[in-house]
matplotlib code that plots the C-alpha trace (Angstrom):
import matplotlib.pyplot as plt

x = [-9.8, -12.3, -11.2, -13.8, -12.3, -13.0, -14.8, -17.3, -18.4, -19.7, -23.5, -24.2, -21.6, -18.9, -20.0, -22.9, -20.7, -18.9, -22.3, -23.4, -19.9, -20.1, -24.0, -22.1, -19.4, -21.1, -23.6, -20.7, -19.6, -22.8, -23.3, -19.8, -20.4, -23.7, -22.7, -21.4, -24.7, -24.2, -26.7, -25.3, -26.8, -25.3, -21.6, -21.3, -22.5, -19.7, -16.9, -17.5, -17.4, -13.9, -13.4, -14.2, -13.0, -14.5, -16.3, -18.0, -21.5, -24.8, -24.7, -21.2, -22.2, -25.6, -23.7, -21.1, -22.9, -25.1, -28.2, -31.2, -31.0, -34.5, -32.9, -29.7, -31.1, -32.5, -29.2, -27.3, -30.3, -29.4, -25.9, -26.3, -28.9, -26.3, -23.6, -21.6, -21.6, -22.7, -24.1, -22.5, -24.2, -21.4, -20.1, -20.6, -23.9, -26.3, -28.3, -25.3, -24.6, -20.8, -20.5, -18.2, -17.3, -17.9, -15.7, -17.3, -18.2, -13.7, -13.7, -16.5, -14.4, -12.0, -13.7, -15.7, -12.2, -10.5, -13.5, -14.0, -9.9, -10.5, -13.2, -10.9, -8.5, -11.1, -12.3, -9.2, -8.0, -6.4, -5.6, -2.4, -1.1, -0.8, -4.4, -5.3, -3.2, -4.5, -8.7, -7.9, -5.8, -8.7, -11.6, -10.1, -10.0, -13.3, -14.6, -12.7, -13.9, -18.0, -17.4, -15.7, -18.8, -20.8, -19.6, -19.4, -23.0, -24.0, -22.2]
y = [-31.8, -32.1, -33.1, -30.8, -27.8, -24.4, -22.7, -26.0, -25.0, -21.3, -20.8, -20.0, -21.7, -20.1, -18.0, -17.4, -15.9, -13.6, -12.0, -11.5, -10.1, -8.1, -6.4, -5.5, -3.7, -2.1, -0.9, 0.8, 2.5, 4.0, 5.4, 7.0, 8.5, 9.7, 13.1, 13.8, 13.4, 9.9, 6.9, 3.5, 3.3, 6.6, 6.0, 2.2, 3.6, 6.6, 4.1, 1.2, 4.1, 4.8, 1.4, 0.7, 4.1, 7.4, 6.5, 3.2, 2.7, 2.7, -1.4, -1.9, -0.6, -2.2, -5.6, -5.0, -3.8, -6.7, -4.6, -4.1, -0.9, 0.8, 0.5, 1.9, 4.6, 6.3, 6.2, 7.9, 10.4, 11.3, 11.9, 13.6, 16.2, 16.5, 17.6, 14.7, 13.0, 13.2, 10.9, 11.3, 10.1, 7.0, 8.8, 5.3, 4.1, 7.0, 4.4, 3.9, 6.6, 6.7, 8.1, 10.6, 12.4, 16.3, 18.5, 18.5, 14.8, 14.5, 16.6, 14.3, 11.2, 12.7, 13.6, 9.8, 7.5, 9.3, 8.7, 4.7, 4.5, 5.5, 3.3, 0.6, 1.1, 0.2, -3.0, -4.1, -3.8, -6.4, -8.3, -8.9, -8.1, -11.7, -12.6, -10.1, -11.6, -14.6, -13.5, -11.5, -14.4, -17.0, -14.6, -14.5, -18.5, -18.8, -16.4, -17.8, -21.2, -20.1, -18.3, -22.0, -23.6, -20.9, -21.2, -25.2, -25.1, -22.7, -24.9]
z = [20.7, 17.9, 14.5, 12.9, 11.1, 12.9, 9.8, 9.7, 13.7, 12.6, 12.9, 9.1, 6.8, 5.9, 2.5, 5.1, 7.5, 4.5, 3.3, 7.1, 7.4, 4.4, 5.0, 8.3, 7.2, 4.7, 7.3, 9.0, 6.3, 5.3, 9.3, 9.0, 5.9, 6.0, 7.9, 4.1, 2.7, 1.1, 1.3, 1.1, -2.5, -3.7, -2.5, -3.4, -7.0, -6.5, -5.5, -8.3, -10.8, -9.5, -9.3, -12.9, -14.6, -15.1, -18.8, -17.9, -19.0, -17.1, -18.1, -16.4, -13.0, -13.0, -13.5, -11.5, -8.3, -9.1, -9.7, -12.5, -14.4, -13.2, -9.1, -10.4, -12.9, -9.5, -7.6, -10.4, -11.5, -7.3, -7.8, -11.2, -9.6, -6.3, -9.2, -8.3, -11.7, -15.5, -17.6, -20.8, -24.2, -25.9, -29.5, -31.1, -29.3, -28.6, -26.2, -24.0, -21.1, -19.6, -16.3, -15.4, -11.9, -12.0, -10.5, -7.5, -7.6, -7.6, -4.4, -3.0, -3.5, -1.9, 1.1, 0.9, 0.3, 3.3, 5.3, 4.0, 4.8, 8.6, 8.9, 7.2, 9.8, 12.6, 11.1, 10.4, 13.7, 16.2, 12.3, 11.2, 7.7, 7.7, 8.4, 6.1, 3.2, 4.2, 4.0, 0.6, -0.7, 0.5, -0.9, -4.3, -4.3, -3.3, -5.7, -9.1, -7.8, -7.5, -11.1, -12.5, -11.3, -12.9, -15.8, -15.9, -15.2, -18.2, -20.4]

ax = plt.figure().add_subplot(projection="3d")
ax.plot(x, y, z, "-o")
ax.set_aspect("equal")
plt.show()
């Protein structure tokens, strides 16, 4: 038996393996909810406003989902001409927009979290709570740890 750890024997190394993992995933989310009329652009925006809190700004999402304004801008003018959310002008800076769900945007979410849950429940099958724990645990860890070394090179 080889001495060589199992995650070292993958093709692509392991962060490799999470973003091929990841582009996957997210690729079956986006056939599953496109019957509802959602590109992957428009409901990754949709969910990382819930994520964040109705009232973040423009600038939170962009750095959040990891994007530059001008790609984003388009995704929420979308969703803002679909009725699914408003861009709200900030009372203390009148250059900052907050985004907010509109009524119809709540029943969307609704209709788009059941719909991400199902699919959930298929990718997650044949795992054990216990390997789950164990990814989610191991994913956190890995991310703090890229984050320290961000930070210890920008010093």
């Amino acid at each position: 038996m080889s001495d060589t750890p199992f995650h070292e024997t993958l093709d692509l190394s392991l962060c490799g393996q999470l973003g091929r993992v990841h582009r996957i995933c997210r690729q079956a989310i986006s056939v599953a909810v496109e019957p509802l009329g959602f590109t992957q652009p428009r409901w990754t925006a949709m969910m990382y406003i819930q994520h964040l809190g109705e009232g973040c700004t423009q600038h939170e999402l962009a750095t959040n989902l990891g994007l530059e304004m001008p790609s984003l801008t388009r995704t929420l003018k979308q969703l803002e001409q679909s009725e699914i959310i408003e861009r709200r002008v900030d009372s203390q800076d009148k250059r900052c927009r907050r985004l907010y769900f509109t009524e119809q945007g709540h029943q969307q979410m609704l209709l788009l979290r059941a719909r991400i849950a199902e699919i959930k429940t298929q990718l997650y099958r044949n795992l054990s709570d216990e390997q789950l724990n164990g990814l989610a645990q191991g994913l956190i860890q890995l991310e703090e740890n890229a984050l320290n070394l961000i930070q210890e090179d920008q010093l």
